[in-house]
Structures are given as C-alpha cells and as structure tokens.
DRENTI-996612 format. One line per 2 residues: number of its first residue (from 1); their letters; for each residue x, y, z of N, C-alpha, C. Coordinates in steps of 0.1 Angstrom, whole numbers. Each point is the difference from the previous one (the first is absolute). Example, Ala and Ser with C-alpha at 12.3 -4.5 7.8 and 13.67 -1.06 7.14 Angstrom:
<nodes>
1	as	132,-57,78,-9,12,0,9,12,0; -4,11,-7,9,11,0,-8,11,8
</nodes>
This chain:
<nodes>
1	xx	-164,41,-44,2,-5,-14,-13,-1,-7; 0,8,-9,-12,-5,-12,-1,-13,-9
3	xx	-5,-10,5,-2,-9,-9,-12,-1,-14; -2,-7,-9,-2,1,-13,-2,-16,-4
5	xx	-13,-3,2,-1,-18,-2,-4,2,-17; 9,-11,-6,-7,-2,-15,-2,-14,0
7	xx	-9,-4,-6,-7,-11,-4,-6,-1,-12; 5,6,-11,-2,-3,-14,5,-7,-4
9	xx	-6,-10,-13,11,-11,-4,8,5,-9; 8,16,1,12,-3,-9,10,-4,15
11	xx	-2,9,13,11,-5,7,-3,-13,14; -12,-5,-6,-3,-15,6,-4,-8,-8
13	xx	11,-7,-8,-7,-8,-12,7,-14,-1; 3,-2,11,7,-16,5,-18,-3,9
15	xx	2,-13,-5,-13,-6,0,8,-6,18; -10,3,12,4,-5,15,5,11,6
17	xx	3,13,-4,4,9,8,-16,5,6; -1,-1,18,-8,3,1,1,15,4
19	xx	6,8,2,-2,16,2,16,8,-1; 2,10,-8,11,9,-7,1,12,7
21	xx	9,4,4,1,20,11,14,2,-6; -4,11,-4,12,12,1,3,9,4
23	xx	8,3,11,-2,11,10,12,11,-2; -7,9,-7,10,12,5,4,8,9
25	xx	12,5,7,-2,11,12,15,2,1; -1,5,11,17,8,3,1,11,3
27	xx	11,13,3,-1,8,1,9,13,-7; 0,13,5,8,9,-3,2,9,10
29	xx	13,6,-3,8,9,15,2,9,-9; 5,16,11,8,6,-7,6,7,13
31	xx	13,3,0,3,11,7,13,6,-1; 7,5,13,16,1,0,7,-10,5
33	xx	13,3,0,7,-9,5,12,7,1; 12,0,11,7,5,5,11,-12,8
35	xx	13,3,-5,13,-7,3,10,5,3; 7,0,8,9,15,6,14,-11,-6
37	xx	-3,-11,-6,15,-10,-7,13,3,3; -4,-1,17,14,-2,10,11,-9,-3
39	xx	-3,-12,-4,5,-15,-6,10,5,-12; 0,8,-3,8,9,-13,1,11,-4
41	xx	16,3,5,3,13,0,1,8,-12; -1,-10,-17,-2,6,-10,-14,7,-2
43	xx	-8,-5,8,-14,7,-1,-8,6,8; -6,13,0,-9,9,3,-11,-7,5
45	xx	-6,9,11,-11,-4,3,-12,6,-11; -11,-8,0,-12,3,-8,-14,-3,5
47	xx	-8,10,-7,-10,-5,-1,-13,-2,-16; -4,-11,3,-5,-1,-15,-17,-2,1
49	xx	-1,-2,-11,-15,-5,-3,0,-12,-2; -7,-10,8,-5,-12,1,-11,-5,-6
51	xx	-5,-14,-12,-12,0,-2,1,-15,-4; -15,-8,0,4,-10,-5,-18,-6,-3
53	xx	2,-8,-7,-16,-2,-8,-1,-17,0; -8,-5,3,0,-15,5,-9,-3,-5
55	xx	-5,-10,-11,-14,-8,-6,1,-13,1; -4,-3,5,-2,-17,6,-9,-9,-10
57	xx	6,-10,0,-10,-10,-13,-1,-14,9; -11,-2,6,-5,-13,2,-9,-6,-9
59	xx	6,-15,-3,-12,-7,-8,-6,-16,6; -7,0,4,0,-16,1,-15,-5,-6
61	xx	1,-14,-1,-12,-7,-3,-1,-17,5; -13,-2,3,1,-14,13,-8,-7,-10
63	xx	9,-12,2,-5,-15,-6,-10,-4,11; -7,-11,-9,-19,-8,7,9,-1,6
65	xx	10,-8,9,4,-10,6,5,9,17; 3,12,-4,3,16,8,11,2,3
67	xx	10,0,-9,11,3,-3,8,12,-5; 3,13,6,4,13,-6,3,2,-6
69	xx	4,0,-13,10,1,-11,4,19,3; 11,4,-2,0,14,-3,12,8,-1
71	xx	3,12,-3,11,9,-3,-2,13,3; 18,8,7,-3,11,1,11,6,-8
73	xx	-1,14,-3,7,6,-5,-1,14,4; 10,9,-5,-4,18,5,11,3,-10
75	xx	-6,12,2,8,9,-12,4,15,11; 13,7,3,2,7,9,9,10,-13
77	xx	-2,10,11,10,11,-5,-2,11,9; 19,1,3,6,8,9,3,13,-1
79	xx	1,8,7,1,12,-5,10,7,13; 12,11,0,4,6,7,11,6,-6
81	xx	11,9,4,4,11,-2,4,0,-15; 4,-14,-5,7,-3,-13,-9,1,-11
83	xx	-15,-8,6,-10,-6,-11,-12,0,7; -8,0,-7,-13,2,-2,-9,-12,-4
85	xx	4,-9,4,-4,-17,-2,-7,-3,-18; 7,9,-2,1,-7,-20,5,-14,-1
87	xx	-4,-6,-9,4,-13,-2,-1,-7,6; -19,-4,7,-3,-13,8,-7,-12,-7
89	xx	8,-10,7,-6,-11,-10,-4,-10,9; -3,-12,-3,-5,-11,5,10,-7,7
91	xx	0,-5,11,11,-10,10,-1,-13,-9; 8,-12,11,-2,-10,-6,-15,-4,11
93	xx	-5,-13,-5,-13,-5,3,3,-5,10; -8,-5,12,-3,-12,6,-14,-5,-2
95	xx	3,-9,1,-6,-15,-6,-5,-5,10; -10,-9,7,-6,-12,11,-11,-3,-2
97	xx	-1,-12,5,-11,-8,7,-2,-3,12; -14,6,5,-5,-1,15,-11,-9,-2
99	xx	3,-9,14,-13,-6,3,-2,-1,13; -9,2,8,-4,3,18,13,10,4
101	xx	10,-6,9,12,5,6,12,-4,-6; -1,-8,-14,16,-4,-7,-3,7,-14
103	xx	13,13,1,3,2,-13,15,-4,-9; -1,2,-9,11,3,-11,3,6,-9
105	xx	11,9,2,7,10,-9,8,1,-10; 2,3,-11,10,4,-6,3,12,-9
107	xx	15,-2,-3,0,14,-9,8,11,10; -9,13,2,5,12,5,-7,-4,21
109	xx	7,-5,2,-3,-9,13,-6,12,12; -1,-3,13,1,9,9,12,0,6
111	xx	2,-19,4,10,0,7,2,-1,15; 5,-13,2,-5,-8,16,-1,15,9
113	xx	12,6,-2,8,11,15,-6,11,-3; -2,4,-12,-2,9,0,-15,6,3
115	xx	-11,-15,1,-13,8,3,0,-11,16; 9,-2,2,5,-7,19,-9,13,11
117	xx	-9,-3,3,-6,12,11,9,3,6; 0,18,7,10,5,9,13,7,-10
119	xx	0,-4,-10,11,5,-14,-1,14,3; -7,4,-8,-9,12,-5,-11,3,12
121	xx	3,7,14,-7,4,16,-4,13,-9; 6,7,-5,-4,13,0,4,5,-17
123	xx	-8,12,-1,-1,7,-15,4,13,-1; 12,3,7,9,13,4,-12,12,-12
125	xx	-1,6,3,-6,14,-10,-4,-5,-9; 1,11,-13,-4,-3,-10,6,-7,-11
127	xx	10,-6,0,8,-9,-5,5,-9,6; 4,-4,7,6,-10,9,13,4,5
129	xx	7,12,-8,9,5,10,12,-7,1; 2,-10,-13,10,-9,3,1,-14,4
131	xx	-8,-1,9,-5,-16,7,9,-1,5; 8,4,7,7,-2,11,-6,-9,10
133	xx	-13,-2,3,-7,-5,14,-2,-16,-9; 5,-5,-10,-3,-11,-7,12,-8,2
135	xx	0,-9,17,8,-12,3,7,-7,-8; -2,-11,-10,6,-3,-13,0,9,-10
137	xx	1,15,-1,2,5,-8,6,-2,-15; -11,-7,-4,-3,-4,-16,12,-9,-4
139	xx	2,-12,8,14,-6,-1,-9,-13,-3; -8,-3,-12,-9,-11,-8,-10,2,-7
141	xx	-5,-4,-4,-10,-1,-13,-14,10,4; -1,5,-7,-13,13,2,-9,1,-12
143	xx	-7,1,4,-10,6,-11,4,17,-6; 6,2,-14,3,12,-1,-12,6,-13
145	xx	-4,15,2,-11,7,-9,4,0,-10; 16,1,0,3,6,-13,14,-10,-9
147	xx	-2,-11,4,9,-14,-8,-2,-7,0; 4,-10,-3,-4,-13,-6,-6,-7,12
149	xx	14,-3,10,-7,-1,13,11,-13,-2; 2,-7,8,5,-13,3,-2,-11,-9
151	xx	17,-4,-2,2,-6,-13,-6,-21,0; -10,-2,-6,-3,-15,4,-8,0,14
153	xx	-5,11,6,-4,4,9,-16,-12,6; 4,-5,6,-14,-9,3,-6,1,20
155	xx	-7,0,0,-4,-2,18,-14,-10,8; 1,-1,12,-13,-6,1,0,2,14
157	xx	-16,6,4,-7,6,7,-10,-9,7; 2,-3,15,-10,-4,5,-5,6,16
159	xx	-14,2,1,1,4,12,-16,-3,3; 0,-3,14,-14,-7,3,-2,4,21
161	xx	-9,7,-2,-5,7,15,14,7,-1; 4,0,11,14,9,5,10,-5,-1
163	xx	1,-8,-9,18,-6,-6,0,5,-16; 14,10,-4,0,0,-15,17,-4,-1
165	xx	2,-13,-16,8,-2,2,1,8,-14; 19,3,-4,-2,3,-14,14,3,-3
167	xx	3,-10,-9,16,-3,-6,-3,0,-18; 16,4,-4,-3,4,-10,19,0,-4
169	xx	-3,2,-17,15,-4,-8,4,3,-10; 12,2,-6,-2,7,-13,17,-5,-5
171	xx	2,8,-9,12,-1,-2,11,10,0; -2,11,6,5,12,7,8,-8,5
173	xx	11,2,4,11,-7,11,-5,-12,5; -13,-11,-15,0,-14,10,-10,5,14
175	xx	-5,6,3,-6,6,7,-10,-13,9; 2,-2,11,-10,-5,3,-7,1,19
177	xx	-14,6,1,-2,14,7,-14,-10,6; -7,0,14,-11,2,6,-2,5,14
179	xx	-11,-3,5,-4,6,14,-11,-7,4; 2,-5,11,-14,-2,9,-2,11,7
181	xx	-16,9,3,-6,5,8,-9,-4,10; -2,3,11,-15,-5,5,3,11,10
183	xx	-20,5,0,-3,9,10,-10,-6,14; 7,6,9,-5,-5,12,-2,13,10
185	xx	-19,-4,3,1,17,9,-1,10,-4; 0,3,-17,3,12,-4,17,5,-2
187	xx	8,-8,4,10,-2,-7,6,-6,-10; 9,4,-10,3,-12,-15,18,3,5
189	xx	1,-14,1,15,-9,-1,3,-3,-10; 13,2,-9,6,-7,-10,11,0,6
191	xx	4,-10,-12,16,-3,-2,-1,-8,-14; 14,11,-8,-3,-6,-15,19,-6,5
193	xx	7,-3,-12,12,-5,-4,-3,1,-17; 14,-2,-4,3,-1,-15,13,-6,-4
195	xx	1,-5,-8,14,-6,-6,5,6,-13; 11,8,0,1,5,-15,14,1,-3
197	xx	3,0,-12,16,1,0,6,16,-3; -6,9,2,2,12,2,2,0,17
199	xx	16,4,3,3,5,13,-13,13,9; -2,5,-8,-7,9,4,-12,1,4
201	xx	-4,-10,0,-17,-5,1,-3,0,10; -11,-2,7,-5,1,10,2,-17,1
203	xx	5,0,12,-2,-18,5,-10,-4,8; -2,7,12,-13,-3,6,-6,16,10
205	xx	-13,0,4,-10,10,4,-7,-3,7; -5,10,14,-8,-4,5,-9,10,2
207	xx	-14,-1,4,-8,16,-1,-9,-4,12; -5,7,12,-11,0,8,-10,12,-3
209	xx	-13,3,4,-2,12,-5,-17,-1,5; -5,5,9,-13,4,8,1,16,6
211	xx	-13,-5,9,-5,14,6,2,2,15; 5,12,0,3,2,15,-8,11,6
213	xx	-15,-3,0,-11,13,1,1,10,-10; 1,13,0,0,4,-10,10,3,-13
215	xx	12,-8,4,7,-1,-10,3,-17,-7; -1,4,-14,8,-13,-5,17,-3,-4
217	xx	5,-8,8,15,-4,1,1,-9,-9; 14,-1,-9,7,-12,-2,18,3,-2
219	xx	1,-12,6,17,-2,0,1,-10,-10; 11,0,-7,6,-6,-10,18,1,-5
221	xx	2,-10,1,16,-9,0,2,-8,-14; 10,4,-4,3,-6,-15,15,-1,4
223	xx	10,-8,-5,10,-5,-6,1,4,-12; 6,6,-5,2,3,-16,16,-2,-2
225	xx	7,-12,1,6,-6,-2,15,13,0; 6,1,-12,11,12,-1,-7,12,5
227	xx	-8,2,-5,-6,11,3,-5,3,15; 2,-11,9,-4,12,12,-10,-6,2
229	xx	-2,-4,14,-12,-1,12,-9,17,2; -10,-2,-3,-13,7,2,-9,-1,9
231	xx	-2,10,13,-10,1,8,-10,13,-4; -15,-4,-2,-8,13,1,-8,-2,12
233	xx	-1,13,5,-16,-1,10,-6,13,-5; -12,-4,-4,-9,9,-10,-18,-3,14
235	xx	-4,13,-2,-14,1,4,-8,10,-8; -11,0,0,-12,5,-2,-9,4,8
237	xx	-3,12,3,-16,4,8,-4,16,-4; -16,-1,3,-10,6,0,1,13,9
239	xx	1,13,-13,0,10,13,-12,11,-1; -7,-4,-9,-15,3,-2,-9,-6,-10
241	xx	-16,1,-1,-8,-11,-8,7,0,-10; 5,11,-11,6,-4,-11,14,-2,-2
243	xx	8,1,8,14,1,2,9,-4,5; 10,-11,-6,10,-7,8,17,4,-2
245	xx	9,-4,5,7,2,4,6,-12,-2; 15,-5,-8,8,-10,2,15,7,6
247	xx	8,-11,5,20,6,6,1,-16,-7; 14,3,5,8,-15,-2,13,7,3
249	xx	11,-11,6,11,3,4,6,-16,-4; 11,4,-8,6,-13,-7,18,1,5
251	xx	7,-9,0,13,-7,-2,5,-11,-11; 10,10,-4,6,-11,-12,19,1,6
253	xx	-2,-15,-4,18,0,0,7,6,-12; 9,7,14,10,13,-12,-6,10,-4
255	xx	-11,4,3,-8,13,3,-2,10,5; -5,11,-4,-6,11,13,-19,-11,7
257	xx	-2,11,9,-12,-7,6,-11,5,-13; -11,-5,-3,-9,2,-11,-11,6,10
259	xx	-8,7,0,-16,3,3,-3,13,-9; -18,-2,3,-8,11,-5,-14,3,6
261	xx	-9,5,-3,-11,4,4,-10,2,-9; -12,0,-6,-9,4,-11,-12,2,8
263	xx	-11,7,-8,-13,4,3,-6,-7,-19; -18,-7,4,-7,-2,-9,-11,3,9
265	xx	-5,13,-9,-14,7,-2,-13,-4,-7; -7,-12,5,-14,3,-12,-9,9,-1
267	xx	1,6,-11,-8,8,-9,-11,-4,-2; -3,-13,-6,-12,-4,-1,3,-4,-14
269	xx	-9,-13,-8,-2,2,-9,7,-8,-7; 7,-10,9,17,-4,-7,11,8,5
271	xx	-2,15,-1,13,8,4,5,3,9; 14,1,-1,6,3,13,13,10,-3
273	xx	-3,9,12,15,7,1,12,-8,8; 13,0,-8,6,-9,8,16,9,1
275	xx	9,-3,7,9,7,3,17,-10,13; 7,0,-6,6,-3,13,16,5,0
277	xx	8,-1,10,16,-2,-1,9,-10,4; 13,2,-7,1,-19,12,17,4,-5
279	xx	7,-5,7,14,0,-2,8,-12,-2; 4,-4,-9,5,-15,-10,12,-3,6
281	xx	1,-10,1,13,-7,4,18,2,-6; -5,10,-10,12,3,-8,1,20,2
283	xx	-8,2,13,3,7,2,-8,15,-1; -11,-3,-14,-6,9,-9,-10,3,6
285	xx	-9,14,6,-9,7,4,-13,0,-12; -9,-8,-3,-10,-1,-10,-14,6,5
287	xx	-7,8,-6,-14,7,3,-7,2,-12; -15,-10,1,-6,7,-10,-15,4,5
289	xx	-9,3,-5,-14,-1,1,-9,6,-13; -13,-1,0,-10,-1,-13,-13,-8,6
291	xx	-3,-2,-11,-12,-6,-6,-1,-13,-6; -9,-8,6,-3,-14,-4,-14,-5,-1
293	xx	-2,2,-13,-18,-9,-2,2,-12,-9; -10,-8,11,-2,-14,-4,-10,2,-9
295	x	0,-12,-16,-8,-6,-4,-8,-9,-8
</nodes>
C-alpha cells in the first residue's frame, strides 16, 4: 500500500491533533471465469470476463493524549460478462477509535463472525469462487465494498498478547454477534455465537487452524440455524519458493459435498497469477484464473 502523510493546516487545523495519514491502496484483477450452471437447467454453461478495481481510503489522525481517530472507505467496481464495472461509487464508512488493544466501530462495521479467524482458511483462485469454504457463510454483519454496510451498525474490539475478543451489533435482524480467539503453540481457537431474529443466521461457530509441517490446516463448524450445519476442512501449502497451493472439502446440510483446489503464483512486484476450481454445494462446477496486482 502506498501511503501519503499530509500535514498541512488545511487538512490538520484542529488545534491537539498530533499527526494525520491517509493511506491509499488496494488492488485490481482481471481474468476469466467459467460456470458449467448445473444448478439450472434454464441455463448454459459459460464463460466470461472477470474484472474488478479496488481503491481503498484510510484516514486517521491521533490526539496528544494517543488516541486513533479514523475512517475507511473504497470505491470498487466490478466487471464480468454483463458489465464492465461502470458506475463505482463510494460504500458506506466505518468509523473508530483505537487506543493500545481497545477499539470502536461504527457505521459500515466488519462484524464479530465475519473477521472470527479460520472463517475465511483459504482464497479459492482468482475470485473466491463462491466461498463455499466460508463456515458461517455470511449469515451476519460484514463489512460490504459496495453498501451502506450494517444498519446502526456499532462494534468493539479487544485483543492483548494472544487473546482477541470482538462482538458487535446492529440492527439487521437485532443482530447481536462475537468471538473469543486465543492462539496457543501456533494454533488460533475461536468460538463466536450470535443472537438474531432472522432464522437463518448463524447461531454459533467454531474454527481451529495451525501448522502441520508443511502445510497450513483449519477446520471450521458453524450452525447456521435453517440454513444448515457447515463443516470446512481447508489447507494451504508450499509447492515451490513462489508457489502455493490451497483444497478444502466442505459439508452442508441438504447438500452435494463442496471442494476445490487453487494455485497463487508470485510474480513479483505485488503480482500474482492466480487460478483455481472448486465445486459448490448446489452442485455448480466454477473455474476461473488471471491476474492480480496489489497496490
């Protein structure tokens, strides 16, 4: 990420702010993408053009006393067989204050479960491929690029040596979501829960996730209430200096069996060739690969 410090007094002119950062970065993809849309017999298999452009807006500035103040935002735009990611605009904000290991959120949240370690084990190809390997599978409050994001949306964040705790709330289905983590040995333990009046929500999760020599494991268990109990076991390993390799093999109630496979290539530079396939729970054969530079 390229950062960009200003300290002029048009955008530091509160008398006690002692230092202002605005950091830009993010990235852009481009490639194919391929759906054989088994899941529906009205529709043909395809393949399309994938693309997507990501600018990231960090701002913060710390009071004498050393207190973070700050905000993020991004502006995204999507692109694939339909569109060409015309019409990108600005998400909703988040909002906090950090100070040592206690923060506070609001606005366009992240959201207890959703950044719960072990969620998110792996980054199937060049798009995610569906997220199928995602335990609570987006059944609570998230941080979204491209909306408002969670309605009344507030959270709080603490974590100190190898304990992170982090619950969070909104008014989405009343929503109310956290997790304790702690790593031991090179392992991270969670277990989140949530309370929401949407049937479909995730109720409670568990995630383990370390090293087993040269590969990295994690297993992960979610309850998602109507929706179906979720098992992933997802790995990661190294199959040359620049070159890894993720699988995952998932179960969902009322399902076919879920897995995939992907390769990420560094290029150098930020860039990577990335590529994977993986087969969804609803039955659909998904393949894409391209190009991805960070920056």
């Amino acid at each position: 990420m390229k950062k960009v410090l200003f300290a002029t007094t048009a955008l530091v002119a509160t008398a006690g702010v002692a230092a202002a950062d605005v950091t830009f970065g993010g990235y852009g993809r481009f490639g194919i993408m391929y759906n054989d849309n088994d899941s529906n017999a009205l529709l043909d298999s395809s393949t399309d053009l994938t693309s997507r452009m990501r600018l990231q807006i960090d701002a913060t500035a710390e009071s004498d006393a050393g207190v973070v103040f700050g905000a993020r935002a991004r502006i995204q735009a999507d692109g694939n067989g339909t569109t060409n990611g015309a019409g990108a605009d600005f998400n909703g904000v988040r909002y906090f204050a950090r100070s040592g290991g206690f923060e506070v959120g609001v606005g366009n949240i992240f959201g207890a479960l959703e950044s719960m370690p072990g969620q998110y084990p792996v980054d199937m190809g060049l798009t995610g491929l569906g997220y199928d390997y995602t335990a609570f599978d987006g059944n609570g409050d998230a941080y979204t690029s491209t909306g408002d994001g969670a309605l009344n949306g507030v959270e709080v964040l603490y974590s100190a040596g190898d304990l992170a705790v982090h619950v969070s709330a909104s008014d989405v289905s009343d929503r109310v979501a956290g997790y304790v983590a702690y790593t031991w040995s090179g392992w991270t333990f969670a277990v989140g829960g949530q309370d929401s009046d949407n049937a479909g929500d995730t109720e409670w999760t568990a995630t383990a996730g370390g090293s087993f020599g040269i590969a990295d494991v994690t297993l992960a268990y979610a309850d998602n209430g109507t929706n179906g109990d979720r098992v992933i076991l997802a790995g990661r390993f190294d199959v040359g200096a620049a070159t890894d390799v993720e699988v995952y093999v998932g179960d969902q109630d009322g399902a076919d069996t879920g897995y995939g496979i992907d390769f990420n290539h560094d290029l150098g530079g930020g860039t990577s060739l990335r590529g994977g396939v993986v087969k969804q729970f609803d039955g659909d054969t998904v393949a894409d690969m391209g190009v991805r530079f960070n920056f």
